[in-house]
LUMMAR-194536 format. One record per residue (C-alpha): residue number from 1; residue in three letters; x, y, z. Coordinates in Angstrom, 2 decimals. Each point is the difference from the previous one (the first is absolute). Layout:
<rs>
+-----+------+---------+---------+---------+
: seq : type :      c1 :      c2 :      c3 :
+-----+------+---------+---------+---------+
: NUM :  ALA :       X :       Y :       Z :
...
+-----+------+---------+---------+---------+
</rs>
This chain:
<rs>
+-----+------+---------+---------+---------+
: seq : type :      c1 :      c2 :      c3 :
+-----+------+---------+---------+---------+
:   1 :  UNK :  -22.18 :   -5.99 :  -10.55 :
:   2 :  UNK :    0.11 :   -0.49 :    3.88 :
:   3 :  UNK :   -1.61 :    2.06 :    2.28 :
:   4 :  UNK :    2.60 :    2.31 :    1.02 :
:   5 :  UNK :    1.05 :    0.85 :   -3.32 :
:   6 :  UNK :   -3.78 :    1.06 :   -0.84 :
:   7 :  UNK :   -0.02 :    1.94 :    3.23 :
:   8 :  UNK :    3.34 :    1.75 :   -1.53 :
:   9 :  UNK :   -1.48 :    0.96 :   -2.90 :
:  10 :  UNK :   -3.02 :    1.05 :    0.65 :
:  11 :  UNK :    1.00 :    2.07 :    3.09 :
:  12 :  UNK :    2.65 :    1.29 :   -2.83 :
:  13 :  UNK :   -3.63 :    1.15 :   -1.79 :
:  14 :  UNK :   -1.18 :    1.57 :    3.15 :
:  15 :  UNK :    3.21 :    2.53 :   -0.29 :
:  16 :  UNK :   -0.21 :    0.66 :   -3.43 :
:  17 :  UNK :   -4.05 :    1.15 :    0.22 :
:  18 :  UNK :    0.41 :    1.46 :    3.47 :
:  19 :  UNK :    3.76 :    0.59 :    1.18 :
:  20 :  UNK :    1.26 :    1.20 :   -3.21 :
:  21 :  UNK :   -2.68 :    2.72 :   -0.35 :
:  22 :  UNK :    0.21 :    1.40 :    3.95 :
:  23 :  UNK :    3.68 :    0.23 :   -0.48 :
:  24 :  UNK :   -0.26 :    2.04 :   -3.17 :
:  25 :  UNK :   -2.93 :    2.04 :    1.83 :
:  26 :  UNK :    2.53 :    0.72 :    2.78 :
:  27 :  UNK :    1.89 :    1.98 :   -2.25 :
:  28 :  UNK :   -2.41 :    1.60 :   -1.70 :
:  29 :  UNK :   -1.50 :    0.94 :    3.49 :
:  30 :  UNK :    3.13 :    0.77 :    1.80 :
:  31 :  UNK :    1.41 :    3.05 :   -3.69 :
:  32 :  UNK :   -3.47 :    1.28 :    0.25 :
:  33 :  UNK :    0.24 :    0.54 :    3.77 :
:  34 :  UNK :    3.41 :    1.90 :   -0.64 :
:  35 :  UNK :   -1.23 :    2.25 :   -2.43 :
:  36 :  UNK :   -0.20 :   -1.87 :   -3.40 :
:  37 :  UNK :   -3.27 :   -0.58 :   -1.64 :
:  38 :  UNK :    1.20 :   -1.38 :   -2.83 :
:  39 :  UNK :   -1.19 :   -3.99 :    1.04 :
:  40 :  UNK :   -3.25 :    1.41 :    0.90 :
:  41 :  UNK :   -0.23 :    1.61 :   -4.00 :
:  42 :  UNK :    1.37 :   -3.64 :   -1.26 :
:  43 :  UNK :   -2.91 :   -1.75 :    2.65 :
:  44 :  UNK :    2.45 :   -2.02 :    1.56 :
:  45 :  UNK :   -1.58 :    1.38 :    3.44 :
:  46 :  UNK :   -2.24 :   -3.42 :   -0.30 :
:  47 :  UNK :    0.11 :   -3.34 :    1.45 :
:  48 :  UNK :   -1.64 :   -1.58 :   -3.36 :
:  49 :  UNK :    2.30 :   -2.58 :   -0.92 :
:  50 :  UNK :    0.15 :    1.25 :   -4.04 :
:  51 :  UNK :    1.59 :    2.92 :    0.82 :
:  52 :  UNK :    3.36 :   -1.42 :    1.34 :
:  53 :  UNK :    0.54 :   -3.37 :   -1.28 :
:  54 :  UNK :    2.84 :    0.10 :   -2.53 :
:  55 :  UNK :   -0.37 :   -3.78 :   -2.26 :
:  56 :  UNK :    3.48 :   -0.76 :   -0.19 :
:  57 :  UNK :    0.74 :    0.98 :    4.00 :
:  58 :  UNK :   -3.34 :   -2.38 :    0.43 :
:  59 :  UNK :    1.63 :   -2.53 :   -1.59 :
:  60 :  UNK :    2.96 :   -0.10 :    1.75 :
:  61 :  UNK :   -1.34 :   -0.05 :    3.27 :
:  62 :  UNK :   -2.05 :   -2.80 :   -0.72 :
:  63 :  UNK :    2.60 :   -2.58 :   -1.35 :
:  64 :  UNK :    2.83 :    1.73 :    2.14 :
:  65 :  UNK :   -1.30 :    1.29 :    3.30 :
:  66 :  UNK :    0.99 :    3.95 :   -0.70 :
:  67 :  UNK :   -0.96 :    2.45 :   -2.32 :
:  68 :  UNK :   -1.46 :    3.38 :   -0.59 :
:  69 :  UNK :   -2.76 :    2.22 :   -0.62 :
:  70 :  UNK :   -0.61 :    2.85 :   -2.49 :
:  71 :  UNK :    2.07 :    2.92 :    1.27 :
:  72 :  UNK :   -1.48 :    2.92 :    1.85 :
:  73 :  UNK :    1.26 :    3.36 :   -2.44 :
:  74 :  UNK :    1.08 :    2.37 :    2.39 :
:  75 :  UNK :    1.03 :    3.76 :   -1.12 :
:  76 :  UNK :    2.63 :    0.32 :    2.99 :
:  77 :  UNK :    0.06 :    4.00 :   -0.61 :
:  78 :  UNK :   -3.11 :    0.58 :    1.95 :
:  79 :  UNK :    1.90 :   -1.41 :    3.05 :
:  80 :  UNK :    0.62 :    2.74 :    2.44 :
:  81 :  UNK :    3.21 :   -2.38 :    1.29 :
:  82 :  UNK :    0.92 :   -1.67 :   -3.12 :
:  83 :  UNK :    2.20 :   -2.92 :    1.16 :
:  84 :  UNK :   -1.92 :   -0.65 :    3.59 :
:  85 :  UNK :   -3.35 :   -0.36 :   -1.58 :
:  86 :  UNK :    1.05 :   -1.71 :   -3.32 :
:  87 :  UNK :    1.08 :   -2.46 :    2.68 :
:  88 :  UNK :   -2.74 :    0.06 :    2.26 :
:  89 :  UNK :   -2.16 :   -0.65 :   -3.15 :
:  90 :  UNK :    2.54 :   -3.37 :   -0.65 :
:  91 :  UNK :    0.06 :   -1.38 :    3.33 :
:  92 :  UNK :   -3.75 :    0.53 :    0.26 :
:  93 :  UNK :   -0.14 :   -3.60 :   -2.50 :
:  94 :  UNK :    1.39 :   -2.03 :    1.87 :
:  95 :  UNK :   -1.23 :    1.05 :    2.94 :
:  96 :  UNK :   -3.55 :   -0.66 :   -1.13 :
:  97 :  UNK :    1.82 :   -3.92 :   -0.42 :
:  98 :  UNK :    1.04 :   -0.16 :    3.66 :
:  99 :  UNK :   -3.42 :    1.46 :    1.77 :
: 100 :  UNK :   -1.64 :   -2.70 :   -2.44 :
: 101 :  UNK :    2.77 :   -2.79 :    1.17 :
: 102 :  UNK :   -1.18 :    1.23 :    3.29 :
: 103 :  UNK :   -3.16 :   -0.51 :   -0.26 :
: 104 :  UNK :    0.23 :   -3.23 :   -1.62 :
: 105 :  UNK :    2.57 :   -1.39 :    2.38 :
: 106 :  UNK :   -2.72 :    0.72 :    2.80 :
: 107 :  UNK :   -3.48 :   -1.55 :   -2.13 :
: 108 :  UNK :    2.67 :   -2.96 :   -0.35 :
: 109 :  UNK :    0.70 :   -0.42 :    3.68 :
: 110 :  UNK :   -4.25 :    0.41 :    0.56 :
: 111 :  UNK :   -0.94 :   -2.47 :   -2.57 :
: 112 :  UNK :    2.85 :   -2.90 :    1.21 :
: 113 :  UNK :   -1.34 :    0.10 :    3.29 :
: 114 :  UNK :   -3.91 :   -0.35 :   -1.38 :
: 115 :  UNK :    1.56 :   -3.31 :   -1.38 :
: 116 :  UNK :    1.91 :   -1.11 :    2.94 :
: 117 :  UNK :   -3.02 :    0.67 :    2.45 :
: 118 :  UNK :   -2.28 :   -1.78 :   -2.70 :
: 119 :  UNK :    3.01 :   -2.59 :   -0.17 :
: 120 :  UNK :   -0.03 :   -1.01 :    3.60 :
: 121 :  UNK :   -3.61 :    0.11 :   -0.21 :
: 122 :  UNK :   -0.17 :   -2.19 :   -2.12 :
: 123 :  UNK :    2.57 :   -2.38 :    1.79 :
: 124 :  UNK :   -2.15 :    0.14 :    2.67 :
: 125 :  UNK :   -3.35 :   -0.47 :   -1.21 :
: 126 :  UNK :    0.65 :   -2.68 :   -2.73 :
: 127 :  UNK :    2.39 :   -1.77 :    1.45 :
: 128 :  UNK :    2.77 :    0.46 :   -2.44 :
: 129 :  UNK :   -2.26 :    1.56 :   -2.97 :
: 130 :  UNK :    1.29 :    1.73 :   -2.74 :
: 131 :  UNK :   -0.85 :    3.84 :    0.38 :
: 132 :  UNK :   -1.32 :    2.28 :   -3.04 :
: 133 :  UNK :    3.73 :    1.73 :   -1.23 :
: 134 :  UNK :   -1.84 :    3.29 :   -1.67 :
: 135 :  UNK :    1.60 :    1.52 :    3.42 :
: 136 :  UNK :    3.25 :   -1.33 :   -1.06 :
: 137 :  UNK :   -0.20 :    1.59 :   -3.50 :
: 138 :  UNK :   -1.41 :    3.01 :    0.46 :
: 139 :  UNK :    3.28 :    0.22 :    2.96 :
: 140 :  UNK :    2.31 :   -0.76 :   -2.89 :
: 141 :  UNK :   -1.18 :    2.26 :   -2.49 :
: 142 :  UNK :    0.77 :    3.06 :    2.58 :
: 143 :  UNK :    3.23 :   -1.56 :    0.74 :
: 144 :  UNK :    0.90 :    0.43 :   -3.98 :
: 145 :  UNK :   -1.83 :    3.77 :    0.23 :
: 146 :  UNK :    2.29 :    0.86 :    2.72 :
: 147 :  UNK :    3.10 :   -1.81 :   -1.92 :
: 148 :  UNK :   -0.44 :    1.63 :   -3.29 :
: 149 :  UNK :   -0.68 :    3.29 :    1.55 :
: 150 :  UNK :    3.05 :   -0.19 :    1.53 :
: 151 :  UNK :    1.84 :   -1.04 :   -2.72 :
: 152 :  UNK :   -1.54 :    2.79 :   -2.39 :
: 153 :  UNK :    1.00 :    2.72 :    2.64 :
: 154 :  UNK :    3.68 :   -0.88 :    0.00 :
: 155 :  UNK :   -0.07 :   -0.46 :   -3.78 :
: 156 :  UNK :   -0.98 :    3.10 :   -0.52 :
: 157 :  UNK :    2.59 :    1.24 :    2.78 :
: 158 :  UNK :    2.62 :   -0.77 :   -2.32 :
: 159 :  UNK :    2.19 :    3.52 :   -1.12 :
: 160 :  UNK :   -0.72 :   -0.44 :   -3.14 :
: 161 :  UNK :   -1.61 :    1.63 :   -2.92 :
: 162 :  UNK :   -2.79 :    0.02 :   -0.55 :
: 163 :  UNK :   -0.68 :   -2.04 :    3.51 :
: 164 :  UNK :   -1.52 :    2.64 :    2.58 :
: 165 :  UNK :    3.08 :   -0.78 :    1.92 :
: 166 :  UNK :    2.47 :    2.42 :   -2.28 :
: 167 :  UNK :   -2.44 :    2.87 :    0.79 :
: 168 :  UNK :    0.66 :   -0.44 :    4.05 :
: 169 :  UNK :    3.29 :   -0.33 :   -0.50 :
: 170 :  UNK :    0.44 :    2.87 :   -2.05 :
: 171 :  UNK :   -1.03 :    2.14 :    3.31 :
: 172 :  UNK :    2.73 :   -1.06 :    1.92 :
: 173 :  UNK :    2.85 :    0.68 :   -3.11 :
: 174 :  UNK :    1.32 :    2.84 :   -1.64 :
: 175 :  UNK :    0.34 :    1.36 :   -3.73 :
: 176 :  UNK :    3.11 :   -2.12 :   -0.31 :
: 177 :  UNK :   -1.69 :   -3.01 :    0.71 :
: 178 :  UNK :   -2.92 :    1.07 :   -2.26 :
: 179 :  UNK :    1.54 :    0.87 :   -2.82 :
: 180 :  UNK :    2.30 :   -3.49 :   -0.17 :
: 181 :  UNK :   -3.43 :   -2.20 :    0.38 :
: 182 :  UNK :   -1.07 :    1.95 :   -3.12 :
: 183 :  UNK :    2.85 :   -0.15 :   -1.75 :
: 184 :  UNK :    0.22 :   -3.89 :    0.72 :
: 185 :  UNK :   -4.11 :   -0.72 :    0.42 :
: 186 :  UNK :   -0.15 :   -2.25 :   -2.81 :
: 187 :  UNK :    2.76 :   -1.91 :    0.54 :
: 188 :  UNK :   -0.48 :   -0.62 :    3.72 :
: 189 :  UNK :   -3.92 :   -0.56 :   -0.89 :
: 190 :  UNK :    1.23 :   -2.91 :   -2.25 :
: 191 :  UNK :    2.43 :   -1.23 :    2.21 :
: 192 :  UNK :   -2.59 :   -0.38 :    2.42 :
: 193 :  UNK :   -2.60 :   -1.92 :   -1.91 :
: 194 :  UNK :    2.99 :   -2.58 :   -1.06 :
: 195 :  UNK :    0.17 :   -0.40 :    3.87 :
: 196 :  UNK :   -3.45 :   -0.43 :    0.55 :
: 197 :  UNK :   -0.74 :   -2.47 :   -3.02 :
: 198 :  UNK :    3.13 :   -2.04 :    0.77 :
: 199 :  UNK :   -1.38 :   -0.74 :    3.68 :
: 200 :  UNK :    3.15 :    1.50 :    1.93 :
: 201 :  UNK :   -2.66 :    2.57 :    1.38 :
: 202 :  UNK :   -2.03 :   -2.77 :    1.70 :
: 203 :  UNK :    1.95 :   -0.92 :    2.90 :
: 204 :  UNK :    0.75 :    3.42 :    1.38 :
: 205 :  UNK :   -3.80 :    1.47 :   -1.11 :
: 206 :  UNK :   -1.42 :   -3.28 :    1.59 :
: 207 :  UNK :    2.53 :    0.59 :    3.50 :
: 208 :  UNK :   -1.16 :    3.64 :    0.11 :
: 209 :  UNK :   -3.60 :   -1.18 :   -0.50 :
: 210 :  UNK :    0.10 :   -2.62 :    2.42 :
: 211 :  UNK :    1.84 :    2.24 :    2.51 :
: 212 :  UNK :   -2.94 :    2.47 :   -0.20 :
: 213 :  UNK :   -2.65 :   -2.82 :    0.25 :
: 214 :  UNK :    1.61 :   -0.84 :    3.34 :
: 215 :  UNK :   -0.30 :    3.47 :    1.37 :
: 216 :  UNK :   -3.19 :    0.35 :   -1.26 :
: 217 :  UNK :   -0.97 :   -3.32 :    2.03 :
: 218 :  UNK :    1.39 :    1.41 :    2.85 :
: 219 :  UNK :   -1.44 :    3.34 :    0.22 :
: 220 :  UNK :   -3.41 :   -2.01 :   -0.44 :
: 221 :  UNK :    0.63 :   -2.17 :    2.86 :
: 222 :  UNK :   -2.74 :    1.82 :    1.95 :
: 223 :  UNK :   -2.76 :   -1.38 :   -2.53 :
: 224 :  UNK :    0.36 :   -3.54 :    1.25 :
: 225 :  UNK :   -0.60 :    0.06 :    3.41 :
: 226 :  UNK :   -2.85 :    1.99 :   -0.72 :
: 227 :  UNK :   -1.44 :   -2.04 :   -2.38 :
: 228 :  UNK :    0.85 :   -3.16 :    2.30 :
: 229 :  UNK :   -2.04 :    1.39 :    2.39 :
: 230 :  UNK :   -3.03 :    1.16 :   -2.09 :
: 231 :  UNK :   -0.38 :   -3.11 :   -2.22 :
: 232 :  UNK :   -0.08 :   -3.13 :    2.22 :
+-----+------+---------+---------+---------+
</rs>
């Protein structure tokens, strides 16, 4: 196994026993906030890893690069705005994935320009020597944090049930709407997993991710200057 693909997996690790739980706390945080202490009965309002790792969801992110954690049970009554804060309570998921992305997409930019500075160093010092590349790694495993964050937000963006996407979207339709995604939820919900197995999702998931990496890169373009100026 080469280097990279031990970096993939292992940073694939990282989300499972620290991503996967945050993102589960995030909902459990944001119902409770909006009135619904039913996560806090069920002690989901934790960060301990045991309480949201579903196996199978485990399993799948390791091998395939997305998957799930044990869902947050929600009692939706004890809303006081039943379709805003069901949503709110979604989006608040994969939002936990982007301010981690964010986050990682910045310790990525720091720790790359550790191993250029010790790089040119180096260079300069040896002659031509061949620096230490823990820099290097440690760079690459936040570039996969970032990427898989990414990636695990607009998964779970998807309009689909049971994806937290199909409860934001719900706020912006009607009863219509609602009551023909129930009528056809297990049909769609198959259809759906026949697209994702057969690898016609990848291309457009994988454009929307890298779209998103892009734009993240951009609006952390203020990190490298700073950093080129702090580590010389």
């Amino acid at each position: 196994m080469d280097q990279t693909t031990l970096i993939k997996y292992g940073t694939r690790l990282m989300i499972i026993f620290m991503c996967t739980p945050i993102h589960e706390f995030a909902h459990a945080w944001a119902a409770t906030k909006l009135g619904d202490e039913t996560p806090r009965y069920q002690n989901r309002l934790t960060l301990n890893p045991v309480a949201h790792i579903d196996p199978l969801g485990a399993i799948a992110l390791f091998f395939a690069g997305f998957g799930w954690g044990k869902p947050v049970q929600i009692n939706s009554n004890r809303f006081k705005h039943y379709r805003r804060d069901l949503a709110l309570t979604a989006a608040a998921g994969p939002a936990s994935n982007f301010i981690m992305a964010f986050i990682g997409i910045i310790l990525e930019k720091l720790f790359y320009r550790i191993y250029i500075v010790q790089y040119t160093n180096s260079l300069t010092s040896l002659g031509g020597g061949d620096p230490s590349q823990a820099m290097y790694y440690v760079a690459e495993i936040f570039w996969w944090f970032t990427a898989i964050n990414i990636g695990l937000a607009v998964f779970n963006l998807i309009p689909i049930f049971p994806l937290d996407g199909e409860k934001i979207l719900n706020y912006f339709t009607g009863p219509k709407f609602d009551k023909f995604m129930r009528q056809n939820q297990f049909y769609i919900t198959i259809g759906f997993m026949i697209l994702l197995v057969s690898g016609i999702l990848n291309r457009p998931l994988g454009w929307v991710q890298g779209q998103l990496f892009n734009f993240m890169d951009f609006l952390t373009g203020w990190v490298d200057p700073i950093f080129n100026s702090l580590i010389k």
